[in-house]
N, C-alpha and C positions, 0 to 999 in steps of 0.2 A: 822623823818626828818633828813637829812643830805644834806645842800643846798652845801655844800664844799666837793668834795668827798676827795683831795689831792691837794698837790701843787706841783708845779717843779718850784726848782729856786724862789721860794716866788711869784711867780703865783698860784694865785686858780685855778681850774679846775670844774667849776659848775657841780652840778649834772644834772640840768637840761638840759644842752648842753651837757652834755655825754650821755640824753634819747634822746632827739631830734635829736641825730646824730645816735643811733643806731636807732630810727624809721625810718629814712628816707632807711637806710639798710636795713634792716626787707623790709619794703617796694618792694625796690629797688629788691631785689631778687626776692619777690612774685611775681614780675612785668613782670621780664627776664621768668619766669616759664610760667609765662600766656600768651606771647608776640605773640609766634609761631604761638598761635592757631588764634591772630588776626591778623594778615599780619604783626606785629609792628616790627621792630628789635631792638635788646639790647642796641644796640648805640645808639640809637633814644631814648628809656628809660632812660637811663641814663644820656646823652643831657638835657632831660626834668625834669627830676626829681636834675639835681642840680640849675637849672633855679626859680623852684619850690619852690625848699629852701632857695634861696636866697631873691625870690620876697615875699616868706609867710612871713621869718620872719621880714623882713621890715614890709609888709602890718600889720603884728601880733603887732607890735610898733605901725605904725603911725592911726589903726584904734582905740587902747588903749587912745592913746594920746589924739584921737580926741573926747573920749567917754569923758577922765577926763580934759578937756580942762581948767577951771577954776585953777586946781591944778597946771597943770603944766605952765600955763599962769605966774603965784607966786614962783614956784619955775622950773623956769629954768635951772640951774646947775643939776637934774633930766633929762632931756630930753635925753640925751643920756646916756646909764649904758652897760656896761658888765655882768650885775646881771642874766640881765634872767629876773628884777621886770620890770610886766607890761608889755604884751602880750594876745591877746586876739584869740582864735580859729578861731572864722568867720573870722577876717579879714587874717589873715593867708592862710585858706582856700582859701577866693576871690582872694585875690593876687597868689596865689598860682596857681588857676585856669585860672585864667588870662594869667600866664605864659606862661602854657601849651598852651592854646589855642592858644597864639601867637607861640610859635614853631613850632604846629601842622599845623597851617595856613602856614608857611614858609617851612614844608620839606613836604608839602604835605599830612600829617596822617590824617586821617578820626579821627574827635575830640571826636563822639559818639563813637566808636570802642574804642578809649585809655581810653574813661571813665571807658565804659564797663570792661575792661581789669584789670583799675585801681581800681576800688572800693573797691572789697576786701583786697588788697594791705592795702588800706587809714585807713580804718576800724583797721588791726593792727595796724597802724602807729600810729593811735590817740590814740587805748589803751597801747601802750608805751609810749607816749608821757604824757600823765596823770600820770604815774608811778614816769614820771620828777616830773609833781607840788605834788604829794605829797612827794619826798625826798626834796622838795624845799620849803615845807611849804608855800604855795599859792594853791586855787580855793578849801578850806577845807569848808564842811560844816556845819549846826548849832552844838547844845550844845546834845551830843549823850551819853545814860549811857549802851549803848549795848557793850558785850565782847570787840567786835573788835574798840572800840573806839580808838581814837590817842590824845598825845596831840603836840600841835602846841607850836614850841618856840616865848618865847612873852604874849603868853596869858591861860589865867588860867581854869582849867574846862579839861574835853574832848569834843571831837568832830568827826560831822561823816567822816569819809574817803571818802568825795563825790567823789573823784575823780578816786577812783578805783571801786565805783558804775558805774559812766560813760563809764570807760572802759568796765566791764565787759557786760554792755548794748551794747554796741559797737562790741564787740565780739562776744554775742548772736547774732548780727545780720548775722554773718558770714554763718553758714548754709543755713539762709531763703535765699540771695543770691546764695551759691552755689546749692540749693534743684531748685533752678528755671533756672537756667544755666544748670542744668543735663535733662532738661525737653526742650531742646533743646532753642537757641541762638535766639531773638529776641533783636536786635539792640538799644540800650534805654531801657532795665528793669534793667539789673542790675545796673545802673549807678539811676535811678528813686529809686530806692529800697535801693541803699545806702542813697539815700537826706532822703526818708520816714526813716528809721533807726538811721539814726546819727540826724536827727532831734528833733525826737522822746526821745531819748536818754539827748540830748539835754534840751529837755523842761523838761521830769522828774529831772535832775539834778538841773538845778535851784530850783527848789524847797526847794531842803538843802542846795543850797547858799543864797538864798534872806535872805537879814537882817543878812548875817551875810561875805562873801566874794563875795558878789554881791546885789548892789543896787535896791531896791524896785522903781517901778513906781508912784507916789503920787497917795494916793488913792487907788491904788490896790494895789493884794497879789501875782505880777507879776513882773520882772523883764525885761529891756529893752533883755536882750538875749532870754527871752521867746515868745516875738513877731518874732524875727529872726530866733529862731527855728523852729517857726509854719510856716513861711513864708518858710522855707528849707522843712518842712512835705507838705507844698501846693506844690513848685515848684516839688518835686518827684513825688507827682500823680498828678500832668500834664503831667510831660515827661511817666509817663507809660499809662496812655489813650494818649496822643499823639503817643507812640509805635503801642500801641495796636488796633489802628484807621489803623494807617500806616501798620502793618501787614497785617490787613483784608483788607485793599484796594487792596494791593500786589497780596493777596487771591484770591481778585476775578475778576483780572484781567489776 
């Protein structure tokens, strides 16, 4: 953990914002590299992706907020931080997505084609971006006695490194995407195939948050992100039977 990497001038410098800014770079280049092949131009990627940034990490606050609502109802003087505490992926994501989709709408980009384009992009991005919470000591998971344990400042024991679980799920997904992109370009898989993926990814990781940096469902051994997940694993295989419909119609017409 190192949530402070340095400071200038008695300003911190988060770690976490120095992951999230080199994701969205990481990203950003993937992005440029892929663009050609879809009609996209660099400027138009990069228009979009600081758009992205701005509206995730808002949405990354205010869907947090909306999760711990009671808390921060009480403590107020919270509500806004420079910390980086309290941020949430989905909503990041939505807002994120939302973004795009309104630029795309406005200069005209085919919004399936930038998906397509962008997923592998997203896929690193997010496994950088996890790299953030755990130098930031947040989304760590339960009580772990394996080698690679960590411990967390504040609290006592070790724990699993969920978050570089997540990534590394994240990243395995990277081939299955490009093995079906080499297998020639169908409109909506790879973009279906990142939701099945980071979904996926998603639900297993909760698992070593529940109970312990993510709150359990009453009564179940489920967390509110585990529903959210499945619902990103459902919305992928719709949009890939809805490609896969959409091809063979094209087929056999």
């Amino acid at each position: 953990m190192r949530p402070v990497l340095f400071e200038i001038f008695g300003f911190p410098i988060y770690s976490y914002g120095v992951m999230i800014l080199l994701a969205v770079l990481a990203a950003v280049w993937i992005a440029n590299r892929r663009a050609p092949a879809y009609g996209i131009s660099k400027d138009f990627v990069s228009h979009a992706a600081t758009w992205a940034l701005l509206f995730g990490v808002l949405g990354a606050r205010l869907v947090f907020v909306l999760q711990e609502l009671p808390y921060y109802l009480e403590h107020r003087d919270e509500l806004f931080s420079l910390r980086f505490a309290g941020l949430t992926s989905f909503g990041g994501l939505l807002f994120g997505f939302l973004a795009i989709a309104v630029c795309a709408k406005r200069a005209g980009v085919n919004l399936l084609d930038f998906m397509d384009m962008a997923a592998p992009a997203v896929l690193v991005a997010h496994a950088i971006g996890r790299v953030g919470c755990l130098l930031n000591g947040c989304c760590y998971g339960g009580v772990c006695y394996l080698p690679w344990a960590i411990r967390v400042h504040g609290a006592e024991g070790l724990y699993h490194p969920a978050q570089i679980y997540d990534a590394l799920m994240n990243l395995a997904g990277l081939p299955i995407l490009l093995t079906f992109e080499r297998r020639g370009r169908l409109p909506g898989r790879s973009a279906a195939l990142f939701f099945v993926v980071h979904g996926t990814s998603r639900f297993l990781y909760e698992f070593w948050r529940a109970g312990t940096t993510s709150t359990t469902i009453p009564g179940l051994p489920l967390t509110q992100a585990h529903v959210v997940a499945l619902l990103v694993v459902l919305l992928g295989a719709g949009l890939w039977l809805w490609a896969a419909r959409r091809s063979a119609g094209g087929a056999r017409s």
